[in-house]
BADO-650553 format. One record per residue (C-alpha): x, z, y; residue number from 1. Coordinates in steps of 0.2 Angstrom, whole numbers. Layout:
N
(pakol (X Z Y) NUM);
...
% end
This chain:
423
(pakol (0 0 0) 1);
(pakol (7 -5 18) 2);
(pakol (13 12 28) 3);
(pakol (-1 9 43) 4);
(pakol (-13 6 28) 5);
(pakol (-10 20 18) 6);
(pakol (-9 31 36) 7);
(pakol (-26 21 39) 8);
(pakol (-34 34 25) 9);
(pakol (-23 48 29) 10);
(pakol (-35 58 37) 11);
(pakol (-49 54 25) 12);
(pakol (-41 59 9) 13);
(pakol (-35 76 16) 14);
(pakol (-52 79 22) 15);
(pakol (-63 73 8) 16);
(pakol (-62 83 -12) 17);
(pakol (-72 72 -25) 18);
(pakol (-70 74 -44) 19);
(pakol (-54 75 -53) 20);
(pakol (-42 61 -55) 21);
(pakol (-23 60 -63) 22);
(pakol (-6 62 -61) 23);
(pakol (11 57 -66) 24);
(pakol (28 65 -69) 25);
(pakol (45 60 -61) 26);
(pakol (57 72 -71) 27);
(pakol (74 77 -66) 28);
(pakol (91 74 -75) 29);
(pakol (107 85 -80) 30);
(pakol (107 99 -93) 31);
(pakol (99 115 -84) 32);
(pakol (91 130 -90) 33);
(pakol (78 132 -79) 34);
(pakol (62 118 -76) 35);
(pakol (54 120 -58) 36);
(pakol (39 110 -58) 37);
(pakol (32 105 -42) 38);
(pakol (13 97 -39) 39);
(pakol (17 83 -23) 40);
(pakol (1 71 -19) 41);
(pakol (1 50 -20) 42);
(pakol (6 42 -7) 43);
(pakol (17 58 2) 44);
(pakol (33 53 -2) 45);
(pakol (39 34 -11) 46);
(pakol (46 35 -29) 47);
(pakol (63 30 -20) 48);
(pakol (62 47 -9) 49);
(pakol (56 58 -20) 50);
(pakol (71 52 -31) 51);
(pakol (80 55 -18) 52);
(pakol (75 74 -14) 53);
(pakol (76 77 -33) 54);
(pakol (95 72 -36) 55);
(pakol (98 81 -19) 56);
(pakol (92 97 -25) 57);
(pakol (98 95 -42) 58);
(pakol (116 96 -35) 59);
(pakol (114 111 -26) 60);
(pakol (106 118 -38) 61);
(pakol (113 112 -58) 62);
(pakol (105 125 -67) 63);
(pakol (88 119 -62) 64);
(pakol (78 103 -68) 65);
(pakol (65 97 -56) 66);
(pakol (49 90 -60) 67);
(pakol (38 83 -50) 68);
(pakol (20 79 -56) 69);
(pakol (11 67 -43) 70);
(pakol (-7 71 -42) 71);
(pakol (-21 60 -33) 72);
(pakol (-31 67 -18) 73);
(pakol (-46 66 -28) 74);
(pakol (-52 82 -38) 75);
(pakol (-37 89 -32) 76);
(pakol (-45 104 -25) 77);
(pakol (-53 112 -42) 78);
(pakol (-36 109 -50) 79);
(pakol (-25 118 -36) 80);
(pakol (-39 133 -38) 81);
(pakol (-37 133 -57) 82);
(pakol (-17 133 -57) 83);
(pakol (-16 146 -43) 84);
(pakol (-29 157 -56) 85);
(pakol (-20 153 -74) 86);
(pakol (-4 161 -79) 87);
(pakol (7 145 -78) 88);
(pakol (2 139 -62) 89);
(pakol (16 127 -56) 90);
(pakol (31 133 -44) 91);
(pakol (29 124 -28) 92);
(pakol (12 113 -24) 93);
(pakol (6 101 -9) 94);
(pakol (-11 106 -1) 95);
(pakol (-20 97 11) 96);
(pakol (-17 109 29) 97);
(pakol (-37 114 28) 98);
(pakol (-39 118 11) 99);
(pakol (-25 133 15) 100);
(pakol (-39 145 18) 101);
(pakol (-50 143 3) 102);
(pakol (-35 145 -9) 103);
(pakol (-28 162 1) 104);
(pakol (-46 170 -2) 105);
(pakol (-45 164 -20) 106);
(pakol (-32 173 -22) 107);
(pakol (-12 168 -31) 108);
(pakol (-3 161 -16) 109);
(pakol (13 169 -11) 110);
(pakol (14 179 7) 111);
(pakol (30 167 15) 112);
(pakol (30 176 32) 113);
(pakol (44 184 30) 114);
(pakol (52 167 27) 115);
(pakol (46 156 43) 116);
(pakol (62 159 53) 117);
(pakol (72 158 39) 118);
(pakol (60 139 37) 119);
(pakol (62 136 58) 120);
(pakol (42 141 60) 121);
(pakol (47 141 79) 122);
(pakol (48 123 80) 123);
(pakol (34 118 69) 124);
(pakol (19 109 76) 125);
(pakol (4 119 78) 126);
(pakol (-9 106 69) 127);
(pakol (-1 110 54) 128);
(pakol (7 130 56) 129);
(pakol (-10 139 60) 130);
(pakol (-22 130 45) 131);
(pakol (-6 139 35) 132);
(pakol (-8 156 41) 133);
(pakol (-23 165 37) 134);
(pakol (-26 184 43) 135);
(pakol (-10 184 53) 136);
(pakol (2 178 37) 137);
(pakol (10 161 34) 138);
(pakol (7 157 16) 139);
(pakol (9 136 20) 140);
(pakol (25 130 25) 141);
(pakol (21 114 36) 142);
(pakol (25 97 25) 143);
(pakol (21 81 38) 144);
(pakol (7 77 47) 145);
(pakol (-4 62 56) 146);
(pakol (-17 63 71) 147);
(pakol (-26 49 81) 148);
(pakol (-24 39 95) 149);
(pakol (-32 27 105) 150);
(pakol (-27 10 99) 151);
(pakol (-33 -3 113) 152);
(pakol (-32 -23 118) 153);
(pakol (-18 -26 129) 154);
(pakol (-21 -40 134) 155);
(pakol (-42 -35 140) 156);
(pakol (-34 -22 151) 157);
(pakol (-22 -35 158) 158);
(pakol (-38 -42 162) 159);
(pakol (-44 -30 170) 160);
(pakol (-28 -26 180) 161);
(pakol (-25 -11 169) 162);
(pakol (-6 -10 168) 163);
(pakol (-2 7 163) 164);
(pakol (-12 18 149) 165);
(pakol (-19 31 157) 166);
(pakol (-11 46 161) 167);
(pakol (-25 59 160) 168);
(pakol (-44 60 157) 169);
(pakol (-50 53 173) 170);
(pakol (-38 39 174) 171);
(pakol (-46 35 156) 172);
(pakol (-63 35 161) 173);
(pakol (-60 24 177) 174);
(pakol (-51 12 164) 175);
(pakol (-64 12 152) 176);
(pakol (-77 10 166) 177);
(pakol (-67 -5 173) 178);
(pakol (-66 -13 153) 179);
(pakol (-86 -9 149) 180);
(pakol (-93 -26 157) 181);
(pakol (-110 -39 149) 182);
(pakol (-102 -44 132) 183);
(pakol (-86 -32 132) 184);
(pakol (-89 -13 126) 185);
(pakol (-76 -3 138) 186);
(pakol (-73 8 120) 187);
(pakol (-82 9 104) 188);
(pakol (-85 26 101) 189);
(pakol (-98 34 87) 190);
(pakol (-111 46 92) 191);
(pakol (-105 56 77) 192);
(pakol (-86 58 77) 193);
(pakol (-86 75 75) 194);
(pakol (-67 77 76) 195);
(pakol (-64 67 93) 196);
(pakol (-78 80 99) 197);
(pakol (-67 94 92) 198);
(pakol (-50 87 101) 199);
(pakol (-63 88 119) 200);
(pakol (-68 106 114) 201);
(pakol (-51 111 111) 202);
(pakol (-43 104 127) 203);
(pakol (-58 114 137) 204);
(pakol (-51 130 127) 205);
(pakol (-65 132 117) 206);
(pakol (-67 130 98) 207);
(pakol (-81 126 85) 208);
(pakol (-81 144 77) 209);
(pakol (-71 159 77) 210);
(pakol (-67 174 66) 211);
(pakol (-67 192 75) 212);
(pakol (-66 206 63) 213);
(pakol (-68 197 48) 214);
(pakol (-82 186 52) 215);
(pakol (-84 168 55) 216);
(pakol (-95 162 71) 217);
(pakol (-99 144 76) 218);
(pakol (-97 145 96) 219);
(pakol (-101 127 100) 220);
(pakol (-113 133 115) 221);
(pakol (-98 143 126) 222);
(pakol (-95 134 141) 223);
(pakol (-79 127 136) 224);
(pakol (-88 117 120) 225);
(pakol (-101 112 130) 226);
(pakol (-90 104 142) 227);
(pakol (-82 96 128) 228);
(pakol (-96 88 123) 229);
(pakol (-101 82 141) 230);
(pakol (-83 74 142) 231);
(pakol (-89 66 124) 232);
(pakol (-106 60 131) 233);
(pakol (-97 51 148) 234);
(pakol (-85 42 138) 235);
(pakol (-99 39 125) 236);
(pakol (-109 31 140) 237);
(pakol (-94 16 142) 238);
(pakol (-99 8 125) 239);
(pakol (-112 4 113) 240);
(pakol (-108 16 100) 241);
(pakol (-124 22 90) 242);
(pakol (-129 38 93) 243);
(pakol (-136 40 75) 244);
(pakol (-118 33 67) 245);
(pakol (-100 40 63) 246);
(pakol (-82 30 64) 247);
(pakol (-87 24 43) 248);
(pakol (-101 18 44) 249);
(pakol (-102 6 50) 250);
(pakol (-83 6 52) 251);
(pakol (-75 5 69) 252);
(pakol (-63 -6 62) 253);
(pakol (-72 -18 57) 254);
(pakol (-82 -18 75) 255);
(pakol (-67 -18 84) 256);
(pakol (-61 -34 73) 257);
(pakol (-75 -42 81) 258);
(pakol (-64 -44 100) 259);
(pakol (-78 -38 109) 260);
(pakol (-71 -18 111) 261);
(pakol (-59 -14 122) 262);
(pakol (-53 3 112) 263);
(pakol (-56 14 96) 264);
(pakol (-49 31 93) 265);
(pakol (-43 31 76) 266);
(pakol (-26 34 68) 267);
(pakol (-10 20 70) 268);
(pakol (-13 13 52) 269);
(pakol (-30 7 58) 270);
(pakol (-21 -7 66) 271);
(pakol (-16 -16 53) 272);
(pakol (-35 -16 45) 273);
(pakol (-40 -22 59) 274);
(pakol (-28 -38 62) 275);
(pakol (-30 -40 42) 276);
(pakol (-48 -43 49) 277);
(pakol (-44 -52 64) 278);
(pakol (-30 -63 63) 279);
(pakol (-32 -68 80) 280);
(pakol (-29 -48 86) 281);
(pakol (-9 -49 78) 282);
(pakol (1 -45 95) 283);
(pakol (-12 -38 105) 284);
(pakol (-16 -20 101) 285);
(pakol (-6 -7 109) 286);
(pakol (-7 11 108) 287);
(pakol (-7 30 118) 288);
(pakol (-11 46 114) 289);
(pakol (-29 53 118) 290);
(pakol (-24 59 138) 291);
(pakol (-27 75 141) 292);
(pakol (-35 85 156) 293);
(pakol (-16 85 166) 294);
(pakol (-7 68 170) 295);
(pakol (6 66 158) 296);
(pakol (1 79 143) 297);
(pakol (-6 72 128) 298);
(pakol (-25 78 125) 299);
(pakol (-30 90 110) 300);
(pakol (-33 80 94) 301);
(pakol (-37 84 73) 302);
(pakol (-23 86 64) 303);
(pakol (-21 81 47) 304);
(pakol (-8 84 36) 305);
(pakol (0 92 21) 306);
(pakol (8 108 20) 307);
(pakol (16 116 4) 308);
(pakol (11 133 -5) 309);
(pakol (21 143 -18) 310);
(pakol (11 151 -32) 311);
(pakol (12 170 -34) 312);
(pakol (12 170 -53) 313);
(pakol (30 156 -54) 314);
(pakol (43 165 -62) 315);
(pakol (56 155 -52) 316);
(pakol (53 161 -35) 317);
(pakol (70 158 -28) 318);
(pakol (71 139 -36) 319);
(pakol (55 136 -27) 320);
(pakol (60 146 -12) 321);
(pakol (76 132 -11) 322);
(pakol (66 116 -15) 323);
(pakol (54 121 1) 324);
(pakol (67 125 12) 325);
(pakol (74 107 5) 326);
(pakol (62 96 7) 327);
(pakol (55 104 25) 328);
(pakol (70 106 33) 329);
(pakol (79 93 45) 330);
(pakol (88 84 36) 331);
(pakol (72 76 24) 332);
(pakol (61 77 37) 333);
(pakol (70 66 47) 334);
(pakol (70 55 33) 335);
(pakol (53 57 27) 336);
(pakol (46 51 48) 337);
(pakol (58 36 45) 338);
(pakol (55 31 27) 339);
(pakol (35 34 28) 340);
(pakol (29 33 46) 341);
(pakol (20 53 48) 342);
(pakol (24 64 59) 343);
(pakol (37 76 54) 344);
(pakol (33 94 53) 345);
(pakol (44 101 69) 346);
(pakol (40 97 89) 347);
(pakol (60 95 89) 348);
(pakol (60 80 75) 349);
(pakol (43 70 83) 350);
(pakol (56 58 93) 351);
(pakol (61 50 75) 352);
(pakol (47 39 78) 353);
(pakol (49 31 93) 354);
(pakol (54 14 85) 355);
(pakol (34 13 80) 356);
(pakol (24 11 96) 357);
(pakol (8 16 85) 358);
(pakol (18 31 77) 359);
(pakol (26 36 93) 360);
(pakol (10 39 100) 361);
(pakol (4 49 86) 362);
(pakol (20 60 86) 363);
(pakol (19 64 104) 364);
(pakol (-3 67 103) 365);
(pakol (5 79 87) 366);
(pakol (12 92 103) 367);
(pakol (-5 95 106) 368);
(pakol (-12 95 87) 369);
(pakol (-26 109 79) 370);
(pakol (-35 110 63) 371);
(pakol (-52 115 60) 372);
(pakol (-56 134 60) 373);
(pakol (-48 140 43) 374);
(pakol (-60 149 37) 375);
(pakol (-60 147 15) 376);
(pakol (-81 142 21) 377);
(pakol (-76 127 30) 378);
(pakol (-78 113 18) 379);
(pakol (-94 119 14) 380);
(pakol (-97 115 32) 381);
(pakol (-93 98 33) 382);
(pakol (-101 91 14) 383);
(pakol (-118 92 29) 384);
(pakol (-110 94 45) 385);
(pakol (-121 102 57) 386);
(pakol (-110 97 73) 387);
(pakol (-116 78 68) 388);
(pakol (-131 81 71) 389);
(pakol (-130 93 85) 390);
(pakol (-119 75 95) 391);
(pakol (-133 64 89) 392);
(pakol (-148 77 97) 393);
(pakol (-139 77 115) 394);
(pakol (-133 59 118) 395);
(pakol (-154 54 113) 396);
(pakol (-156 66 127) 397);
(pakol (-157 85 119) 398);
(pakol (-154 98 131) 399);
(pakol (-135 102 128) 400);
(pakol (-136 121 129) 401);
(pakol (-152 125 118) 402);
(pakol (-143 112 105) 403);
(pakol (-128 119 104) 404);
(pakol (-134 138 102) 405);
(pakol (-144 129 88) 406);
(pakol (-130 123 80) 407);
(pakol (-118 138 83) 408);
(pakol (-132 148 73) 409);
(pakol (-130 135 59) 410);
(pakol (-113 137 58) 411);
(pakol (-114 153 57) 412);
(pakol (-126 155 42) 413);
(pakol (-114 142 32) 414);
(pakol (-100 152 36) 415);
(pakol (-105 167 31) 416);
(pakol (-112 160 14) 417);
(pakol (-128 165 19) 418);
(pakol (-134 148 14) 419);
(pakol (-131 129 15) 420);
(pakol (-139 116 25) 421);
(pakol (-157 115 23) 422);
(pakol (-160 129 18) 423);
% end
């Protein structure tokens, strides 16, 4: 799969669990006494570099034999859960940065917190290091990372004597009001795309729920979120996007394809779908990060990544310990950005991508990265996402504060297991 492809469904697969799939095994070599067995997920790192890791660690380490058992996205979320329960979990396992939370309350993940200065946990970027720590302890160490951007026609907002990319929010909604003309949609964006509506929230300072004293509340109705969504519904206003639709269906990629939108906010890989659709679009598609409130600093946008976790029942802590250490530390995460085009798990390392203008602007949008409240509740949340609906109510005309405090009761009920949606 091309890098921007495989980037293209980043986001998706670290989002979305389905029912089990397989794995293969890449084994070490030499003649140790120890085996440490490590779970990575398809598509993280090439056979090459993942060869690569292995020989590297294998001579710093000769007693021990890695293997590496690569597992597919989907199922993958019942098959962590059983391993982190059974007595011979593996040593060292990728985990989506989300799915951190519901593994921790299960129970079996190791406590690394005493371990983050130790891993450089000052440097890493915040989309990835707070989905890892849960209750005030790090248990993920941060792996990679991607994030959308806005991915635009260059040569419409030459057009439209748009030189530069905006530098903030306002400068944005001037462009996108000087690109939304009879027959040309100034952006494309869906009335339902719940995570660029989080990136707003979070730039306003608010959040979609918070935990205080152990318990989860949805606070999409604090004025902060509900400037969020007013910024959503003005942009919104500069397109034709349905109110009642998501980015997937139909999929913006495929409207964009069609030459009459001006921008998308998707991640870089959705370029190359798009010009695979619309050969006529090869050259013309640029890219920036989402701009932010203040001229010059990125806007606040969904991380997705991976982060790695250590099993509390391995017998080889110290092995594991090493191979973490190893493969998030500087010298294969430069490599890793290079090789695989993600963003690389420290805010020091993000200028390895400045050769890619798409990855580029996804590595300097990471400096101003989140997750999704890590409560172990949250993909319950999401299977039916309540915050959809609540974007769909306001831009058909709901009144914004009574929606939102609906919602945020919603959110509440789900999180607290009180009961599911439609209930």
């Amino acid at each position: 799969m091309p890098v921007r492809q495989r980037l293209a469904t980043l986001l998706t697969a670290l989002a979305v669990l389905l029912p089990v799939g397989g794995c293969g095994t890449l084994p070490g070599s030499g003649d140790p006494n120890r085996t440490l067995r490590v779970w990575l997920m398809r598509g993280s790192l090439s056979e090459g570099l993942t060869a690569a890791v292995v020989r590297d660690y294998e001579r710093s380490n000769p007693e021990v034999e890695v293997e590496v058992a690569v597992q597919d996205w989907s199922g993958i979320g019942d098959k962590v859960a059983d391993a982190l329960a059974s007595d011979d979990p593996p040593d060292v396992i990728e985990v989506g940065n989300t799915q951190v939370a519901r593994y921790v309350a299960a129970g079996g993940v190791r406590n690394l917190t005493n371990w983050v200065y130790d891993l450089g946990g000052d440097y890493w970027i915040p989309g990835l290091k707070e989905p890892g720590k849960i209750g005030g302890f790090q248990y993920g160490v941060p792996f990679y990372a991607a994030n959308r951007v806005v991915i635009y026609r260059r040569d419409l907002f030459e057009q439209a004597g748009i030189t530069e990319p905006p530098a903030d929010r306002e400068e944005w909604i001037e462009a996108t009001d000087r690109l939304d003309r009879p027959g040309q949609q100034g952006i494309y964006l869906p009335g339902r795309n719940w995570y660029v509506l989080a990136g707003f929230v979070w730039d306003e300072g608010g959040d979609l729920a918070v935990e205080r004293s152990g318990r989860w509340s949805g606070t999409l109705h604090t004025p902060e979120a509900l400037r969020g969504m007013e910024f959503y519904r003005e942009l919104h206003s500069h397109g034709a996007g349905p109110a009642d639709a998501d980015e997937a269906e139909p999929d913006q990629r495929e409207v964009f394809a069609a030459g009459e939108v001006a921008q998308i906010i998707d991640v870089p890989g959705a370029a190359e779908l798009i010009t695979e659709t619309n050969p006529g679009l090869t050259g013309r598609l640029g890219f920036f990060p989402v701009p932010g409130k203040r001229e010059g600093e990125p806007g606040a946008v969904f991380t997705g990544g991976s982060v790695l976790i250590v099993p509390e029942r391995t017998d080889d802590w110290d092995p594991a310990y090493a191979f973490v250490k190893l493969l998030t530390g500087e010298k294969w995460q430069r490599k890793l950005a290079r090789t695989m085009s993600v963003v690389p798990n420290s805010t020091e390392l993000v200028g390895e991508l400045r050769g890619d203008p798409g990855t580029a602007a996804m590595a300097e949008g990471s400096r101003n990265g989140h997750a999704t409240p890590n409560s172990p509740r949250w993909g319950e949340l999401e299977a039916d996402n309540p915050v959809k609906d609540y974007q769909t109510a306001v831009l058909r005309g709901a009144d914004p504060a009574t929606a939102a405090r609906e919602t945020s009761e919603e959110i509440t009920e789900i999180l607290a297991g009180r009961r599911g949606r439609g209930d």
